[in-house]
C-alpha atoms as one frame of an Amber mdcrd trajectory, in Angstrom:
protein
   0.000   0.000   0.000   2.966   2.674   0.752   4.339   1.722  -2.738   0.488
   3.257  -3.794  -0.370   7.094  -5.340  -3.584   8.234  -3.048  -5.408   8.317
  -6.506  -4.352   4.330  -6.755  -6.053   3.998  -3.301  -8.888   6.007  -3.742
  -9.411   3.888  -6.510  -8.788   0.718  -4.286 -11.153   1.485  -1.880 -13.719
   2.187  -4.253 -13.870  -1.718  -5.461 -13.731  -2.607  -2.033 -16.749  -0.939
  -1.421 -18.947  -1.454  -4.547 -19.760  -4.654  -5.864 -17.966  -5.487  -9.132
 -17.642  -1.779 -10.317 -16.400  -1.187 -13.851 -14.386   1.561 -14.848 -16.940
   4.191 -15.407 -18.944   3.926 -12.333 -15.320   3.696 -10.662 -14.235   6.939
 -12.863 -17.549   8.287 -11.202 -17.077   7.768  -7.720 -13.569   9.219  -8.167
 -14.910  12.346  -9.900 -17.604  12.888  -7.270 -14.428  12.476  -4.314 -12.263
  15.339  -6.295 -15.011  17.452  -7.880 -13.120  17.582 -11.334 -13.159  15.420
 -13.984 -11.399  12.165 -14.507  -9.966  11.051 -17.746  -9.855   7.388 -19.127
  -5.941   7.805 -19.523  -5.363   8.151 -16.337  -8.100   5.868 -14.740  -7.462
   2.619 -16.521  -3.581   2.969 -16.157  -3.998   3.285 -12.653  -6.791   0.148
 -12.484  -4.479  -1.770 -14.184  -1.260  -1.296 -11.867  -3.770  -2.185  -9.073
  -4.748  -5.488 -11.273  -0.845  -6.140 -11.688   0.214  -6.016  -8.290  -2.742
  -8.395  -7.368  -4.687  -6.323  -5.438  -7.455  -6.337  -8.121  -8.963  -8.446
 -10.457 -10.173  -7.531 -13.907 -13.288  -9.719 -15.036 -14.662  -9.050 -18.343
 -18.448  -8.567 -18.686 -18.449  -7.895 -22.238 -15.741  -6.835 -25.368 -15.666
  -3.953 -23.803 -16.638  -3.650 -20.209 -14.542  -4.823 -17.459 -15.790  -5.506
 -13.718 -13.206  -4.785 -11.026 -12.999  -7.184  -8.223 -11.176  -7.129  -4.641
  -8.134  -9.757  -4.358  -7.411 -11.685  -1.258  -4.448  -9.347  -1.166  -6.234
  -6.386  -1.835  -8.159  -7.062   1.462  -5.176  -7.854   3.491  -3.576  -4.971
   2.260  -6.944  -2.391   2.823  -6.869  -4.317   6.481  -3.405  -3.806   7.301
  -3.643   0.092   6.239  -6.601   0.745   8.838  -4.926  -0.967  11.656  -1.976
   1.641  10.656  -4.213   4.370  10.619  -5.629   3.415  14.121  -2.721   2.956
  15.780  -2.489   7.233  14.715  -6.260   7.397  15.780  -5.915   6.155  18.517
  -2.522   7.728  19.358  -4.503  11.266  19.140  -7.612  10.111  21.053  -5.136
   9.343  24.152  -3.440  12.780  24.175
């Protein structure tokens, strides 16, 4: 996840929390989250490093539609990045 841009994790995040998004109603999530406008060549690009380091998986749903599905890595990765971010949560919370 460190090795990740914040756009590659936005992204991330968004298949985790849809069910079997494709790239435009990923594109439109993102779009909605930066109010500006996303373009294909830098979405896919971005959807497919995720798909290469095996945190994603591309399905194809038709010649030219692809669905975009959480890897067992992908979880344990998205896991292990909240239980970072709660250990700082937490940390303030004390103070």
């Amino acid at each position: 996840m460190n090795k990740l841009t914040s756009f590659q994790r936005d992204s991330l995040w968004i298949i985790a929390g849809l069910s079997k998004p494709n790239g435009v109603t990923i594109k439109d999530e993102l779009e909605a989250y930066y109010d500006t406008a996303i373009q294909a060549g830098r979405l896919y690009p971005n959807l497919d490093t995720l798909v290469n380091k095996g945190l994603a998986r591309k399905d194809k749903v038709d010649g030219r539609t692809n669905a975009y599905i959480l890897t067992d890595h992908g979880h344990r990765a998205l896991d292990a990045r909240c239980k970072w971010i709660e250990t700082y949560l937490n940390g303030i919370a004390d103070e």
